[in-house]
C-alpha positions in Angstrom: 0.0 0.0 0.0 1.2 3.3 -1.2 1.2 6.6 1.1 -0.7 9.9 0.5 1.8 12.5 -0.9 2.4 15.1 1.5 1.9 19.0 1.0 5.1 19.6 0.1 5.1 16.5 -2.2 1.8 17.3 -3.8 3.6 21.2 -4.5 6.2 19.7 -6.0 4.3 17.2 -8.0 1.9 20.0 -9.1 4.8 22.3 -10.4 6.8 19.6 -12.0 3.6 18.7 -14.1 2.7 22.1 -14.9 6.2 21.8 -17.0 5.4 18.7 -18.8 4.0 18.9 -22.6 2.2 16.2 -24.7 4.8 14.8 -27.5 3.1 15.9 -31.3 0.8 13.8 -32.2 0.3 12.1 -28.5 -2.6 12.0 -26.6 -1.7 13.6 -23.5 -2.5 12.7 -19.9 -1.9 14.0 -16.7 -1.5 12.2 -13.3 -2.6 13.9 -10.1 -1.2 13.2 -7.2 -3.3 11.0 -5.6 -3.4 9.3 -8.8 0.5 8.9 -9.0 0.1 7.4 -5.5 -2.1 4.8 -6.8 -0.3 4.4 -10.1 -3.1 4.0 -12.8 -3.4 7.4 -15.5 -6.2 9.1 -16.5 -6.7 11.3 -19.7 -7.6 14.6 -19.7 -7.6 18.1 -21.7 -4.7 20.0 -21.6 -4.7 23.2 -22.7 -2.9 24.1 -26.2 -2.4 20.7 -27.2 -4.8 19.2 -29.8 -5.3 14.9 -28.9 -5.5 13.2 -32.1 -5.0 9.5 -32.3 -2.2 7.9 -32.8 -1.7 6.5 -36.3 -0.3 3.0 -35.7 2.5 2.0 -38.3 2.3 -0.6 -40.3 3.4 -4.0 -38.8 6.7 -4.6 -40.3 7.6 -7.8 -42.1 9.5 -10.2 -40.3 12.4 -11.9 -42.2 10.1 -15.4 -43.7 7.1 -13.0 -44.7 7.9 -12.4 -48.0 9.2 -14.8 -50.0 6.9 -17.1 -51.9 7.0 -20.6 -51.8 8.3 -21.2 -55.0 11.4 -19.7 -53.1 10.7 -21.4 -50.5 10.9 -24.6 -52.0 14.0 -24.2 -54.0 15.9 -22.9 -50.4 14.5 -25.7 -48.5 15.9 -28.5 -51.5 19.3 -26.7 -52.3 18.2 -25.7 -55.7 19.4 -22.0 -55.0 23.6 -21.4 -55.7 24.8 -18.4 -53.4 25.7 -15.7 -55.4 28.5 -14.7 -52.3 29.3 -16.5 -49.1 30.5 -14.7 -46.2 32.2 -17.1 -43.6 32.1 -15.9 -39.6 34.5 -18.9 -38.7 37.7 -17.6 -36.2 36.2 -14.2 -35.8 35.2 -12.6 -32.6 31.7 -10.9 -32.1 32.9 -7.3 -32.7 35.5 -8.7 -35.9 31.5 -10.9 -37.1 29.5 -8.0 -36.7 32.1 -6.0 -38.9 32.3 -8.7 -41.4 28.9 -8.9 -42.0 28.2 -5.6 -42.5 30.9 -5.2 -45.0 30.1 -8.6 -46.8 26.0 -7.3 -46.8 27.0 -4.0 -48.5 29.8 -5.6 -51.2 26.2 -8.3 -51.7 24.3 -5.2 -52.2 26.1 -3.1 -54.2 26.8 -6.4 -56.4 23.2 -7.4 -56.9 23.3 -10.1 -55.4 20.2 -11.9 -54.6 21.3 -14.7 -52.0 24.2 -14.7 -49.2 25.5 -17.5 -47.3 25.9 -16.6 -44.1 28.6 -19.2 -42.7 28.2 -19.1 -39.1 28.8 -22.2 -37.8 27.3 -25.1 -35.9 24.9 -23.7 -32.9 26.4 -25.5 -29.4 24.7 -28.7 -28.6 22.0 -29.0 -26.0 23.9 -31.8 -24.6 27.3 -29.8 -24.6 29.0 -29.4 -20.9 31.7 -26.9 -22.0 32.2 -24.3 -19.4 32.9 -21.8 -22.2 30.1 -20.4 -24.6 30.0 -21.5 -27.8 27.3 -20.3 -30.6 27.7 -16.4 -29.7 27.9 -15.5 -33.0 24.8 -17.6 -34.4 22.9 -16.4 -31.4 23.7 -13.1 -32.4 22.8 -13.0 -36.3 19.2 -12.7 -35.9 19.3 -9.3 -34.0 22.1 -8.5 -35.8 20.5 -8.5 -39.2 17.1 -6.8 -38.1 19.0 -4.1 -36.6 21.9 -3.8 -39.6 21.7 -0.5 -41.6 20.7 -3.2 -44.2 17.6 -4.4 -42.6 15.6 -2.9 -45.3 16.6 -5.0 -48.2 16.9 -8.2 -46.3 13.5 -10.1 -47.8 14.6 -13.2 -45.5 16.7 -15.3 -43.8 16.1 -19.0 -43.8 18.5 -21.9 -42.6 20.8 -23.6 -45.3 20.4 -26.5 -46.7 22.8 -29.5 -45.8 24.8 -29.4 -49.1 25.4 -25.3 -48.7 26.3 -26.2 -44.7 22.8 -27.0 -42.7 22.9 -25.8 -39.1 26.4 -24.2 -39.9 25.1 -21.6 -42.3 22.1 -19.3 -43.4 20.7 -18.1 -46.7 20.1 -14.5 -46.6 18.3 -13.5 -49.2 18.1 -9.7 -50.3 15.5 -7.5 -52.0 15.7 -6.7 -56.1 17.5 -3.1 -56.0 14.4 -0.8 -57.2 
C-alpha cells in the first residue's frame, strides 16, 4: 500500500507537471497526485495541445514473410547457388559483426540476390563446456534486423545441408528498385 503524498510532495508534483507537454501527435494525460500514488493514469484536456489519435504503423515484415513458396521450396531443396558467401568462422563478435556488414554492403552493391551466411554449428543441447559457444549464431538474428541493411533483407532462412545446414544461413536480399 502506497502513502498519500504530503503537502510539500503534492507542490512539488503540481509544479513539475505544470512543466510537462504532450509529445506531437500524443494524446496527452496527466497524473494527479493522488493518482501517482495509486499508479493508474487518466486522460484529460490539456490546454494548447490538440489529442488526435495515434496513427499505428504498419506492422513490419518479419524476415520469412515475403518470399513465396516457389522460393521457399527451391531454399529448403538446395536448388538456390549463393551468389556470395560470407564465412564468420575464427572471428570474434565485434570482428563478425564488422564482417557482415561489410560482406551485406559488397552483396548489395553487387546485386546479389542470396548470401551464405557461414556461421557455424549452434552449441549442442547436450554440450557441458564451461565456455560459450554459438555467440555468433545467437547473435545473427538481431544483428541483421537491426543492420543499416535491414531494409533489403526479404529473409533469412537456414541452409540446406549441401550449402552447410545448421552451420550456415541463406540471406536473401530484396531486387535493388
Amino acid at each position: 500500500m502506497r502513502r498519500p503524498l504530503s503537502p510539500e510532495d503534492s507542490a512539488l508534483w503540481a509544479r513539475v507537471s505544470a512543466t510537462v507537454r504532450a509529445m506531437p501527435g500524443r494524446i496527452a494525460t496527466a497524473v494527479t497526485p493522488s493518482a501517482a500514488a495509486a499508479a493508474p493514469t487518466k486522460k484529460i484536456a490539456v490546454p494548447g495541445v490538440v489529442a488526435r489519435p495515434v496513427a499505428r504503423p504498419a506492422p513490419l515484415r518479419g524476415p520469412g514473410e515475403t518470399l513465396d513458396k516457389a522460393w521457399d521450396r527451391r531454399l529448403a531443396t538446395g536448388a538456390i547457388i549463393p551468389d556470395r558467401t560470407i564465412d564468420l568462422h575464427g572471428h570474434t563478435l565485434a570482428s563478425a559483426h564488422a564482417a557482415l556488414d561489410a560482406g551485406l554492403d559488397r552483396a548489395i552493391r553487387g546485386g546479389d540476390r542470396v548470401v551464405l551466411l557461414v556461421t557455424g554449428r549452434p552449441p549442442r543441447g547436450e554440450s557441458e563446456r564451461p565456455h560459450a559457444r554459438g555467440a555468433i549464431r545467437a547473435g545473427i538474428g538481431d544483428w541483421l534486423s537491426l543492420s543499416r541493411h535491414a531494409s533489403r533483407i526479404a529473409a533469412v532462412r537456414n541452409a540446406h545441408p549441401r550449402h552447410g545446414g545448421q552451420g550456415a544461413l541463406y540471406v536473401v536480399l530484396r531486387r535493388a528498385r
